[in-house]
C-alpha positions in Angstrom: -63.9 19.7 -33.3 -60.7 19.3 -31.5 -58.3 15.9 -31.7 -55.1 15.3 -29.7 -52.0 13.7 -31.5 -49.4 12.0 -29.7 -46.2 11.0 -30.8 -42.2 10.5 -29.2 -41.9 14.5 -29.5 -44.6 14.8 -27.3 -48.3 15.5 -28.1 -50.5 18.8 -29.5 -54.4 19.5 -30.5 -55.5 20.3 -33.8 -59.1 21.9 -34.6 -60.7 20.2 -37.4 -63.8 19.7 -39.3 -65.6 16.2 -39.5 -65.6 16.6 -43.5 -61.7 16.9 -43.5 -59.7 14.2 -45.3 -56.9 12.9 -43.5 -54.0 13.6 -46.2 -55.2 17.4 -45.4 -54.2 17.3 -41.7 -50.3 16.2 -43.1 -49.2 20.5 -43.3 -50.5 20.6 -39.8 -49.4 17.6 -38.8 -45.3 18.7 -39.7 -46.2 22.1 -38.0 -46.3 20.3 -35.0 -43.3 17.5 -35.1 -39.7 18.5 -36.0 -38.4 19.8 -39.6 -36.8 16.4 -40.4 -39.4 14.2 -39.9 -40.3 11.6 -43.5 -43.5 12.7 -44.2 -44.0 9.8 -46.2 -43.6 7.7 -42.7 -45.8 9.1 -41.0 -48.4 6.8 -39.3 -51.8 6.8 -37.3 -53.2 4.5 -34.9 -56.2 4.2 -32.4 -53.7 2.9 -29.4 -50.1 3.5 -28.5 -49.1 -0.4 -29.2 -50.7 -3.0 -30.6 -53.6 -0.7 -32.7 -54.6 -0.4 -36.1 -52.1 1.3 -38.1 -52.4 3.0 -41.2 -49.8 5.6 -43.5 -51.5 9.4 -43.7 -50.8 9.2 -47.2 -52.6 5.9 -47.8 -55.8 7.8 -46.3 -56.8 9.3 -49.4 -60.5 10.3 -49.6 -61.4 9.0 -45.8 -62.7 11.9 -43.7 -62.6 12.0 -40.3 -66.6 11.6 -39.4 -66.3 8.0 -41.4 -63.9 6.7 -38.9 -66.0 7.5 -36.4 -63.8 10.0 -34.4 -65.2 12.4 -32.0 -64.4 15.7 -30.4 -61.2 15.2 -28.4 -60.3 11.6 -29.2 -56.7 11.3 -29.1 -54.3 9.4 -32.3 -51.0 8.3 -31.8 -48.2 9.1 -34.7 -45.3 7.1 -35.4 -42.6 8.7 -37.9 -39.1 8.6 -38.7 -36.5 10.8 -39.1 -34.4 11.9 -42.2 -30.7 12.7 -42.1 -28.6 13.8 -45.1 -26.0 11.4 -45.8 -22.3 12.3 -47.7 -24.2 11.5 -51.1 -26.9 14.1 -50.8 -30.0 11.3 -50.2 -32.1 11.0 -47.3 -31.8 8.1 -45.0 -34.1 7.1 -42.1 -31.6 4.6 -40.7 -29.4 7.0 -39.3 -29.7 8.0 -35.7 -32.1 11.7 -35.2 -29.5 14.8 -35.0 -30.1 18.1 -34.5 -28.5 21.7 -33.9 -31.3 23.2 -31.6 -32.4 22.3 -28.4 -36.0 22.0 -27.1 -36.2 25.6 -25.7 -34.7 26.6 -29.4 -31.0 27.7 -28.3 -28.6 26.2 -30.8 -25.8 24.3 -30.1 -22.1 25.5 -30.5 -19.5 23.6 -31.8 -17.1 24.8 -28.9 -18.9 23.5 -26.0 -16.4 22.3 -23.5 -17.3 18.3 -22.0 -16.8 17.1 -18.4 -14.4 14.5 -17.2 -15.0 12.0 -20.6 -16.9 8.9 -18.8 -16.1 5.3 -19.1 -18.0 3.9 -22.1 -21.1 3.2 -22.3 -22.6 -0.6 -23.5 -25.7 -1.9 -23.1 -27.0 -4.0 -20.1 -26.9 -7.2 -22.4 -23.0 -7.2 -22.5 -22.2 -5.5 -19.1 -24.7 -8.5 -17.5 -22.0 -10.3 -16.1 -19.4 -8.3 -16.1 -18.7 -9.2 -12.6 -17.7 -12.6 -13.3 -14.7 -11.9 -15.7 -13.4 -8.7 -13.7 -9.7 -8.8 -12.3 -9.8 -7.9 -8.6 -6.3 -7.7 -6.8 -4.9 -10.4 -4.8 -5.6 -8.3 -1.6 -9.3 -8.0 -2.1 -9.0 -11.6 -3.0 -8.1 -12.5 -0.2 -10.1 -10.3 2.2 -13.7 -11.9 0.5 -12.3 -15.7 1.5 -12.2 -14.5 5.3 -15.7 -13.9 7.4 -14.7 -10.3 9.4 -15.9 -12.2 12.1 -15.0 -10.2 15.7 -14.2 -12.9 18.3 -15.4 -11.7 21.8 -14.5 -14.0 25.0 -16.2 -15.8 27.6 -18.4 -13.2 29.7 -17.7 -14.2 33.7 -20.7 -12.2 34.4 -23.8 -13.4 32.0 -22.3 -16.8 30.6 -23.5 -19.3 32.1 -23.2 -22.2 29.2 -19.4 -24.3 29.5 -16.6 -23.6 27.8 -17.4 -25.0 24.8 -20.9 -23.3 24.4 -21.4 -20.0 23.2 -24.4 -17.4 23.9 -25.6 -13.6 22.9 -22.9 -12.5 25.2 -20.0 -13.8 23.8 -20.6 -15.3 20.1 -18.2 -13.4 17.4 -19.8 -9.9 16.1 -20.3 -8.8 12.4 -17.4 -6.4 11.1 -20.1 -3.8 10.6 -20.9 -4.2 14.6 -22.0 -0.2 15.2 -21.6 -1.2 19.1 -17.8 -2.1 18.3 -17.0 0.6 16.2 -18.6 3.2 18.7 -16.3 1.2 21.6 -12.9 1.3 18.7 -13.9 4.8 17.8 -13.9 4.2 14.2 -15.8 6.4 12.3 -16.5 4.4 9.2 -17.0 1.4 8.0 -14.1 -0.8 6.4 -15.0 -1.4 2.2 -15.5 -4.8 2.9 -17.3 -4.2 6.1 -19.8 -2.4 4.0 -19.7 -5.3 1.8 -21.0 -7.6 4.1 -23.2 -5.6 5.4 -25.2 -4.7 2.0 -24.6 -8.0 0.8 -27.0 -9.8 3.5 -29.7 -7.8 2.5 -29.2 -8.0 -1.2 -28.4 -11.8 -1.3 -30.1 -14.4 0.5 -28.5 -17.7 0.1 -31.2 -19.7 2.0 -34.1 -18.7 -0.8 -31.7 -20.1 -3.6 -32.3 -16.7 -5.5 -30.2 -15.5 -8.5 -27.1 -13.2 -7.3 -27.5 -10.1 -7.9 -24.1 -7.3 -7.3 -24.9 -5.4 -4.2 -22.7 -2.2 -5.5 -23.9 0.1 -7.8 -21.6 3.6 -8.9 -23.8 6.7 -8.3 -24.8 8.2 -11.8 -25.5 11.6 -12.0 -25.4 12.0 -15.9 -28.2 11.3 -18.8 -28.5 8.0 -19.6 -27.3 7.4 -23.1 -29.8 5.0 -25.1 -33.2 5.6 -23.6 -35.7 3.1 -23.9 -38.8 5.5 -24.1 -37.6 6.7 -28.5 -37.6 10.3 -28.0 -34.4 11.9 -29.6 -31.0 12.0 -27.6 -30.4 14.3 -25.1 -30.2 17.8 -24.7 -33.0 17.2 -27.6 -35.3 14.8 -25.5 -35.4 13.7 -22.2 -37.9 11.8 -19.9 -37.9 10.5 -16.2 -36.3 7.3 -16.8 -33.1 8.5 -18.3 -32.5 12.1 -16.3 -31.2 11.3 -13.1 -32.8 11.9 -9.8 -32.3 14.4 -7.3 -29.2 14.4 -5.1 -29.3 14.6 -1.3 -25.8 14.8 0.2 -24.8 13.1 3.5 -21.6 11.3 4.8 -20.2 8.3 3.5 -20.5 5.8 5.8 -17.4 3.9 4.5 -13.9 4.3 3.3 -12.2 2.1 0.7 -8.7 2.9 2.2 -8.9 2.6 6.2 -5.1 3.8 7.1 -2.1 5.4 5.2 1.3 4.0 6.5 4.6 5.9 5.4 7.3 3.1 5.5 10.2 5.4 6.9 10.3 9.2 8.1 12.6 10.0 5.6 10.1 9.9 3.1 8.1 12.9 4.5 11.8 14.9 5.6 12.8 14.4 2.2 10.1 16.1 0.9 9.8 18.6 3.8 13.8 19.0 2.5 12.9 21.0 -0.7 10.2 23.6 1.1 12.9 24.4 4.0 15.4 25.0 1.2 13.1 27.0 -1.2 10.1 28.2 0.4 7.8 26.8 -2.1 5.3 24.1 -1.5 6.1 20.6 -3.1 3.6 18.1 -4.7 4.7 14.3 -5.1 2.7 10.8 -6.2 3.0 8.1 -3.6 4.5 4.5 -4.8 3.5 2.0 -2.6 1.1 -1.4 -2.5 -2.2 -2.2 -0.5 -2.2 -4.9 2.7 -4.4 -5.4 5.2 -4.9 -3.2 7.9 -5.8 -5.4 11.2 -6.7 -2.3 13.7 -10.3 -2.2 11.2 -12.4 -5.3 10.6 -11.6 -6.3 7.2 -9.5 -3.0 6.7 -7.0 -2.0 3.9 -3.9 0.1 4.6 -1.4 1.7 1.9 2.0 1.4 2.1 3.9 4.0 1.0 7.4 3.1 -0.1 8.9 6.0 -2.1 7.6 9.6 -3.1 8.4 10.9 -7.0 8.3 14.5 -7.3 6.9 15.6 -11.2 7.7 18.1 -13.1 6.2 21.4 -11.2 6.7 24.6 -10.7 6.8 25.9 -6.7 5.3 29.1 -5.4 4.5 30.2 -1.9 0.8 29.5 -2.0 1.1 26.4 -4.5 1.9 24.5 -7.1 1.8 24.5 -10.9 2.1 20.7 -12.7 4.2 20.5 -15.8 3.1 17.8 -18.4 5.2 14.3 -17.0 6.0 12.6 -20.0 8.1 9.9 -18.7 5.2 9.1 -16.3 4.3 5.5 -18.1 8.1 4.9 -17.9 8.2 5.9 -13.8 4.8 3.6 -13.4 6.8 0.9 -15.3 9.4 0.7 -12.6 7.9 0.9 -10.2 5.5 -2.3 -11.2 9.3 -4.1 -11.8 9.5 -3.3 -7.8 6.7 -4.3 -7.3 4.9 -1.1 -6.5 2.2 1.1 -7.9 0.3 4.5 -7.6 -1.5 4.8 -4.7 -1.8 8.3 -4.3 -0.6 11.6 -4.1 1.2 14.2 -1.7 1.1 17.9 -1.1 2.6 20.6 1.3 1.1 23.6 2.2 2.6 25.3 4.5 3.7 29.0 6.1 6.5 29.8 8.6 5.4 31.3 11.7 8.4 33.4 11.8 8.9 32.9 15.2 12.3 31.2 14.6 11.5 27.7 16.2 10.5 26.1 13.3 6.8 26.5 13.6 3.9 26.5 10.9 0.7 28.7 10.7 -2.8 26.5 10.9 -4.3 26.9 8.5 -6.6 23.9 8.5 -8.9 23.0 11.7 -12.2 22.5 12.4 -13.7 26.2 12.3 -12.3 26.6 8.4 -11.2 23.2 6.7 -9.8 20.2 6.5 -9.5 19.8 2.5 -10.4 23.1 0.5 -13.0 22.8 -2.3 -9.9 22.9 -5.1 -8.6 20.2 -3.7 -11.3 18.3 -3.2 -12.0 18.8 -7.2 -8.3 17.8 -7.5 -8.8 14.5 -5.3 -11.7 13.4 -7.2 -10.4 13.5 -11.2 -7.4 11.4 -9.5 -10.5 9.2 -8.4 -11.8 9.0 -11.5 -8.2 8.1 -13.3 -7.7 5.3 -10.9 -10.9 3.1 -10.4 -11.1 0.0 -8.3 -11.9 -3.2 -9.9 -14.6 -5.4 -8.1 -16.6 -8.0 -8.5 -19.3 -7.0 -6.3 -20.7 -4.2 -8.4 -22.5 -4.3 -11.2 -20.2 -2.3 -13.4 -17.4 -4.2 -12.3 -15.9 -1.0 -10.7 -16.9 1.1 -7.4 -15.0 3.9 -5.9 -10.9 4.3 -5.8 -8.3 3.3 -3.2 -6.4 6.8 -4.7 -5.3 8.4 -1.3 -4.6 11.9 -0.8 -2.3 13.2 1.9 -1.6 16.9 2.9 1.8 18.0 4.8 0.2 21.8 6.7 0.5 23.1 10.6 -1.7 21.8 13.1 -2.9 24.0 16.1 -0.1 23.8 17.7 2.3 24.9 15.1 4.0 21.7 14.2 4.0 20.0 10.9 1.6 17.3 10.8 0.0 14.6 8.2 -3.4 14.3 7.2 -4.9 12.0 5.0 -8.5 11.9 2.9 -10.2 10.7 0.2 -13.0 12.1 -1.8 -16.2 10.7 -1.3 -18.3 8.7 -4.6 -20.7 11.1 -4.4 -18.0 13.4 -4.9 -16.0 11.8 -7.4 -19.2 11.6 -10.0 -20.6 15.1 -9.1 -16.8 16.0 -10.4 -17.1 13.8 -13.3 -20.2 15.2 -14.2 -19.5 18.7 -13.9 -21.9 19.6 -11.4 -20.0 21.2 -8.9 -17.0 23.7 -9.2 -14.4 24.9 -7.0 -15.5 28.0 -4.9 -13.3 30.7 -4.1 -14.2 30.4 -0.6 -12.4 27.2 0.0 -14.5 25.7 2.6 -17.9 25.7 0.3 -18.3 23.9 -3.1 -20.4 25.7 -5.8 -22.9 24.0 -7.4 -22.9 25.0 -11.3 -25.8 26.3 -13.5 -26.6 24.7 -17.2 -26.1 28.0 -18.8 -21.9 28.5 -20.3 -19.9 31.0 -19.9 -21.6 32.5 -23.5 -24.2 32.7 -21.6 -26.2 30.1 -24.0 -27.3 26.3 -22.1 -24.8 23.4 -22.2 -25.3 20.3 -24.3 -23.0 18.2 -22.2 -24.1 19.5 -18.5 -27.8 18.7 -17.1 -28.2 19.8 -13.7 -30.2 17.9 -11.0 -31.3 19.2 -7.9 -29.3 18.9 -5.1 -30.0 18.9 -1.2 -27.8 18.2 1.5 -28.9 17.5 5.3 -27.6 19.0 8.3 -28.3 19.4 11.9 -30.1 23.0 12.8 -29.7 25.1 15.6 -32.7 22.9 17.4 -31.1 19.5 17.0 -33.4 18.5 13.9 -32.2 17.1 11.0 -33.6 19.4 8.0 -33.1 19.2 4.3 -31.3 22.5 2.4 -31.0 22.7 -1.0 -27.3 23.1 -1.8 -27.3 25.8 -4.5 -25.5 28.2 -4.7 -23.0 26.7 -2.6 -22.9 23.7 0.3 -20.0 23.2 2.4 -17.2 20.8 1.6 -17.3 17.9 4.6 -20.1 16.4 2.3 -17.4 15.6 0.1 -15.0 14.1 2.3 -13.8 11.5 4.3 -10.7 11.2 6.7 -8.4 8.0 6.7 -6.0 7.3 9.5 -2.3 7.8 8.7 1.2 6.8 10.8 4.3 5.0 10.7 5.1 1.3 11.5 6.5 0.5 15.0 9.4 -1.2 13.3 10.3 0.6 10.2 11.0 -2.3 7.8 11.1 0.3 4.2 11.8 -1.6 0.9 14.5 1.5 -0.3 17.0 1.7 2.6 18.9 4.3 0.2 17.8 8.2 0.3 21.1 9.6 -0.9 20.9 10.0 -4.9 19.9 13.4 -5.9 15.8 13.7 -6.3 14.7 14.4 -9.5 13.1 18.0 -11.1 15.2 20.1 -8.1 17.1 22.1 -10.3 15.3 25.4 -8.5 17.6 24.8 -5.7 20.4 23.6 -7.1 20.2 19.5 -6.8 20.2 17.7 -10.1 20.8 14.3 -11.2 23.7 13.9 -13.1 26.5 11.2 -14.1 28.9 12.5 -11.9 26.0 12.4 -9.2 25.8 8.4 -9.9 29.5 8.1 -9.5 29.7 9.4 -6.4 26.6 7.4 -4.8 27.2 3.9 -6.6 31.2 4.5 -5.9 32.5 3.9 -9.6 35.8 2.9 -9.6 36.4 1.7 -5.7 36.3 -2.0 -5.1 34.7 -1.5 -2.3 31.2 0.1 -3.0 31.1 -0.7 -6.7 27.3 -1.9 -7.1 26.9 -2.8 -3.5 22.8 -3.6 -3.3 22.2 -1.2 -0.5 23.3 1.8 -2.6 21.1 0.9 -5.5 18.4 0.6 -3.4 16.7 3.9 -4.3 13.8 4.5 -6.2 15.1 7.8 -7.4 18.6 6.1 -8.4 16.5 3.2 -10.2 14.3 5.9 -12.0 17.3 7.6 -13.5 19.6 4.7 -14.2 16.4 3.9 -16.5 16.2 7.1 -18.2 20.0 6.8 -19.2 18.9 3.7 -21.7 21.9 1.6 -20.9 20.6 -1.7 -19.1 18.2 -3.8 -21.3 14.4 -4.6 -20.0 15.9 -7.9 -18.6 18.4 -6.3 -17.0 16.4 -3.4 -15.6 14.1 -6.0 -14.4 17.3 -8.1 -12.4 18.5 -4.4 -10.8 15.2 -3.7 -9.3 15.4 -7.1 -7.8 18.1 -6.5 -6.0 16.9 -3.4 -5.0 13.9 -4.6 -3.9 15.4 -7.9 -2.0 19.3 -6.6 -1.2 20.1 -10.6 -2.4 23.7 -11.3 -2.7 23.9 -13.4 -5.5 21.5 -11.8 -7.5 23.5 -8.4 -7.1 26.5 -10.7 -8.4 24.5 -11.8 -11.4 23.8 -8.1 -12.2 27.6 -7.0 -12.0 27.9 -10.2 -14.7 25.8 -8.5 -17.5 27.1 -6.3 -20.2 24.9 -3.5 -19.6 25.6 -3.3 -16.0 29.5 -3.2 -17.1 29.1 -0.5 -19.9 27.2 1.5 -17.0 30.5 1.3 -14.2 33.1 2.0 -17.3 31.1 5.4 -18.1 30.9 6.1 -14.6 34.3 5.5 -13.6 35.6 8.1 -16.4 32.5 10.6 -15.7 34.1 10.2 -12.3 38.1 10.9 -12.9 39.7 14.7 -11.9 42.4 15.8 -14.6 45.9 15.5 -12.7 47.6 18.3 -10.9 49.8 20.3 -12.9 53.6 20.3 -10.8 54.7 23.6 -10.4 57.4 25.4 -12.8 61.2 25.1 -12.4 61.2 28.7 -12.3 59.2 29.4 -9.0 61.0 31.0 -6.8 61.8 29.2 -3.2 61.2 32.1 -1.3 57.5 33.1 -2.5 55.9 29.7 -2.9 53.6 31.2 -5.9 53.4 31.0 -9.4 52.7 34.3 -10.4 51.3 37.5 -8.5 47.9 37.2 -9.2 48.2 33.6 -7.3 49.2 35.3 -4.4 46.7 38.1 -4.4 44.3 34.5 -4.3 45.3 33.4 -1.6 45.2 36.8 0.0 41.3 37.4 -1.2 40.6 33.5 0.2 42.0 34.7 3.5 39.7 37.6 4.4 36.8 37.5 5.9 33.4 39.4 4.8 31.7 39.3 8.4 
């Protein structure tokens, strides 16, 4: 006779006879279930919960025909594992480890892990996390106001007074498609998207519990599965895999515009590729504010651009590690600023003379190559945004990323993106991979480069939907490779019409130039700040540079206070507060060592014995001033 066994490691059939005592099924029985399993825990029971339990060792002398048991009656086991512990002994307590996977591939020590995840806690503490999560003042500020679109009187189909209000005229929802068709805005504000997920979730009017309308995709193995099998890549089921992925735009942005406070911030930059050749990568400093052209929209405001450490080459750029960069981020809070995204050029000189650019980047190859995209998103991931309306108390970034290249018509131009949230966690979780092609994203298998599976990687299927040839929209699964506007979405980007920009300074050296020959440097200071002249000493407009502020903090002079009090004045050009600075010590010490890294050594008069008639010291003076006076064209 045949019975089934079932048990967290899944189930198997053994073939028995009805005069077989149960203790004799136990070699059988750990043929079947993994090596470590305590075989003095092992149980049986008639039901999966709730049945009559009894220890196979306790069993002693009961054969299976007494029970009753017929052919192909299932029992359910419940064991428990043993691990060794650093004193030799076995414990049952600790959690189930194990070297080999289920297909039997071990695993190696050296395997490689994706973008490390935030950590994971258990729904009991992350319950209300929502209710003691920080947002910014902007966001703040954008939930206390209704989005409402305000429309006017109709002459036409009104027919109510002035103070009564119909279909035709009473205000719109911010996530109106008919307005943003008439706008021409392509997606939806954050908070638009909100409001529009929010009525559905929560319904005020039934006096239901709330409930966060936002929830992160999750594309990785849920840690701490309910169901008791072993941890993945040992065990898995269908409630902690995740699902399939089907790909399609994002219907929202968390960023809506980029606004560069002054044109010198892009020439500046622009500066060191028409110098050098090399393209130049740069993180934007800036704050968030409402954008009014986009119901409920949010705009950055970029107020200076920092240059890292890097390395420039024709066709990119290498990062250096930026150890100052807490320090940078420090001062730039004191101004009140932050890191709002980041900057590249890529571009190629025509070589028609006229200052035009190749195109590289237009409809019919891309917009934002898969690298880049890949680049976007671990800046994504670095950066979250803190909200209340999602269950984690996180969703998506405001991170921007902004790319100086030619346009069709050869001139330099701005474009702005983000990576999608789809994107961000399909990066985090090491699904996809950049291709070499770069207008397609690869999608990567579970095997490593050993050729052997990966322990940190699980693969789900992914699909992507696009429009065929017939005007129907199919579904295509994405592997190998799917193409990179799946990943993507385009922000709008300009310039104020009255350029109002918090530095009003660009002349101070920037920082990590030295490949063509600008460095910051005392004498460099001097020369800006005017040390020594009564008239420029410490005026506020000179100091207000972020690039000056940056390296008057690296030369550890001021004190925290007094660092704090410069970028003030910086920041608000106040005359008495730039009087209170040129009162403190450290500001003091600075001018003295400024004023004698400033000084020239005297002229030297000329000897007694020179000779009226030449006018020169010696010969080799005069053949100087010969040399000086000829001309190498």
């Amino acid at each position: 006779m045949i019975l089934r066994f079932r048990g967290s490691d899944g189930q198997f059939r053994l073939t028995v006879q009805p005069t077989d005592e149960f203790p004799s099924l136990l070699s059988k029985i750990l043929d079947n279930v993994p090596k470590d399993v305590d075989s003095s825990t092992i149980t049986l029971s008639n039901k999966p919960a709730n049945g009559e339990e009894r220890l196979l060792v306790s069993l002693k002398g009961v054969t299976i025909e007494r029970v009753g048991l017929q052919h192909g009656d299932q029992l359910y086991l419940k064991y428990q594992q043993q691990t060794t512990v650093p004193n030799g002994h076995y414990s049952s307590s600790l959690p189930h480890a194990s070297s080999n996977r289920l297909n039997g591939v071990p695993i190696l020590p050296t395997e490689d892990y994706p973008i490390a995840p935030p950590p994971q806690t258990s729904s009991t503490d992350n319950k209300n996390l929502w209710e003691i999560v920080q947002q910014s003042p902007l966001d703040n500020q954008l939930d206390k106001q209704d989005g409402k679109i305000s429309r006017p009187r109709d002459q036409k189909m009104c027919r109510h007074g002035p103070k009564g209000m119909c279909d035709y005229c009473m205000p719109l929802e911010p996530y109106s498609p008919d307005y943003l068709a008439e706008k021409k805005i392509k997606h939806l504000s954050f908070h638009s998207h909100l409001r529009k997920i929010n009525s559905a979730t929560n319904k005020p009017e039934l006096k239901s519990s709330y409930m966060p309308p936002l929830s992160e995709p999750y594309y990785r193995v849920k840690r701490d599965c309910p169901s008791g099998h072993p941890q993945w890549p040992e065990g898995i089921c269908t409630k902690c895999q995740p699902s399939a992925i089907t790909l399609q735009a994002q219907p929202f942005r968390m960023v809506d515009h980029v606004e560069f406070a002054s044109p010198a911030l892009i020439n500046t930059l622009l500066d060191f590729w028409r110098r050098s050749g090399s393209q130049r990568i740069g993180y934007l400093y800036g704050h968030y504010d409402q954008y009014t052209e986009v119901p409920l929209g949010v705009k950055a405001v970029v107020e200076s651009i920092y240059e890292p450490p890097q390395t420039g080459e024709i066709d990119g750029v290498s990062l250096h590690e930026w150890e100052n960069e807490q320090e940078i981020d420090e001062m730039a809070r004191l101004c009140g600023l932050q890191k709002i995204g980041i900057i590249f050029t890529d571009l190629i000189d025509a070589g028609a003379g006229d200052g035009t650019v190749i195109c590289k980047r237009h409809i019919d190859s891309y917009f934002l190559s898969s690298l880049e995209i890949a680049f976007a998103a671990r800046f994504q991931a670095k950066n979250p945004k803190q909200t209340r309306w999602s269950d984690t108390g996180r969703f998506g970034s405001d991170f921007v990323t902004c790319v100086l290249s030619g346009d069709v018509d050869g001139n330099i131009a701005i474009s702005a993106f983000q990576a999608s949230n789809s994107a961000v966690e399909m990066v985090r979780a090491d699904i996809v991979e950049p291709s070499a092609d770069p207008s397609v994203m690869l999608v990567r298998g579970e095997e490593e480069d050993d050729g052997s599976i990966s322990k940190t990687r699980y693969i789900p299927e992914v699909f992507y939907r696009r429009i065929n040839e017939y005007g129907a929209s199919i579904q295509e699964n994405a592997k190998p490779s799917f193409p990179v506007e799946y990943l993507l979405v385009t922000l709008t980007h300009g310039f104020p019409t009255e350029t109002n920009p918090l530095f009003v300074n660009s002349g101070f050296p920037i920082e990590n130039r030295a490949m063509v020959g600008e460095s910051q440097e005392l004498k460099a200071l001097s020369n800006h700040l005017g040390a020594g002249t009564k008239a420029k000493m410490g005026s506020r407009l000179a100091i207000s540079d972020f690039h000056l502020l940056c390296y008057i903090h690296s030369l550890g002079i001021l004190s925290k206070d007094e660092e704090s009090l410069l970028c003030r004045v910086a920041r608000t050009h106040d005359l008495s507060e730039e009087v209170s600075l040129q009162d403190t010590p450290g500001w003091a010490t600075l001018m003295t060592i400024l004023a004698e890294s400033g000084e020239r050594p005297p002229k030297r008069s000329l000897p007694s014995s020179l000779g009226p008639e030449t006018g020169y010291r010696s010969d080799s003076e005069q053949l100087a001033k010969r040399v000086k006076g000829v001309s190498l064209r």
